[in-house]
C-alpha positions, 0 to 999 in steps of 0.5 A, a space after each residue: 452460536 454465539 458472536 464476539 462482536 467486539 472480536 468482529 468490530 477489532 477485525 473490521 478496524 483492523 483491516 479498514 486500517 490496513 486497506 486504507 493505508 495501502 490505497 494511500 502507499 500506491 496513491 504516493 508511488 502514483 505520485 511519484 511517477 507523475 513527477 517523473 513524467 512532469 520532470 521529463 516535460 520539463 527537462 528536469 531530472 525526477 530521481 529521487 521521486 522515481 526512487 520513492 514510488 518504487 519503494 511505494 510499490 514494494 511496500 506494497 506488494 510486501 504487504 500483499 504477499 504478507 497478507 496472503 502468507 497470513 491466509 494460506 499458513 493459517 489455512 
């Protein structure tokens, strides 16, 4: 058996790419809600903050459900 190790390393680059990103979308939409409740404290409005973290969120349940997608058509 022969191994592809520059297949191996592209799949390693890849998805540490991907996880990364990931972690730093949630990390944002996190962000976003601690604003709203920083806003609330201080009797401001945090909208647009709010707005952001949920399409934060989205983005990434998006790429969740892609990912899984990805491994069960190809099963």
């Amino acid at each position: 058996m022969k191994i592809d190790w520059s297949a191996l390393g592209s799949v390693f680059g890849v998805s540490l790419a991907f996880t990364v990103g990931l972690v730093a979308l949630f990390t944002l939409g996190i962000n976003g809600l601690a604003r709203r409740e920083k806003a609330a404290a201080q009797g401001g409005s945090a909208g647009l903050a709010v707005t952001g973290a949920y399409v934060c969120f989205a983005a990434c349940a998006a790429a969740v459900s892609y990912g899984i997608y990805l491994i069960v058509a190809k099963s």
